[in-house]
N, C-alpha and C positions, 0 to 999 in steps of 0.2 A: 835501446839503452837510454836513461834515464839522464840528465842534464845534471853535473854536479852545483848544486844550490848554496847560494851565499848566505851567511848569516846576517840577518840585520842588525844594525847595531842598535846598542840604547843611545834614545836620546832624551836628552836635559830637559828640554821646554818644545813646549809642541811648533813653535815657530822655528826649531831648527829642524826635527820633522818634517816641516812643510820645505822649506829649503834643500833637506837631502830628498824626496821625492820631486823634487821640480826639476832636477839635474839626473837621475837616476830611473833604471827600468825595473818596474816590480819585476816582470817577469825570470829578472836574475835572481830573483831572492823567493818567489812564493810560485806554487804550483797550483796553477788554476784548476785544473782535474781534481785537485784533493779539496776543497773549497767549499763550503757546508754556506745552506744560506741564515742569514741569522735572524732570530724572533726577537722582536724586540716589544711585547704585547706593552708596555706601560706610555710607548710612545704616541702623544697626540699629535695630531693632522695639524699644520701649520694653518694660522688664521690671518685674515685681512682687513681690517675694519675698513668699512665704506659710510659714507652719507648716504641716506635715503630719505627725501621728503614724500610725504603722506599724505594724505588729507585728513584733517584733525577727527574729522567722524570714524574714517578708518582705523588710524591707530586707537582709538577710543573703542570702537570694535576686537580689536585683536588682543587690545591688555584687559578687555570682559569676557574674551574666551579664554585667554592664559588663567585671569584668575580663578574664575570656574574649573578651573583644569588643575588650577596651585602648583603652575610654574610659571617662571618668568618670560616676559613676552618676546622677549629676544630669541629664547629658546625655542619658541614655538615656532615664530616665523623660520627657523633654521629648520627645523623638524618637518614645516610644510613644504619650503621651496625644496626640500630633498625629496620628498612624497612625489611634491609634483613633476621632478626630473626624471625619477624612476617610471 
């Protein structure tokens, strides 16, 4: 027999949201078995920006292969360290 399930209420502003979940168990309200997982394709991967020092011949090397390539050098370096992780 099936668990009879609460209805969630609406809420005003997403910080009261946060508030009624902080005090409260999904699982009286939502049925994890029925649960679909979701696509969300337009979503990008969160980024970090770092410093990286170079040697000026180096990076003078990489934005003569980006430009040869006609893309930005930043991109490329991103596109190799993935290359080289895989």
């Amino acid at each position: 027999m099936s668990k009879k399930l609460k209805r969630a209420p609406a809420f005003k502003s997403e910080a009261a949201e946060r508030k009624f979940w902080q005090t409260h168990d999904t699982t009286e309200y939502f049925d994890a078995a029925k649960s679909v997982r979701a696509v969300l394709p337009n979503l990008k991967p969160s980024t970090q920006t770092i410093s990286l020092r170079l040697p000026a011949h180096l990076l003078e090397g990489i934005k003569a292969a980006a430009n040869s390539r006609d893309v930005p050098y930043q991109s490329l370096i991103k596109v190799w360290l993935q290359e080289k992780l895989q």
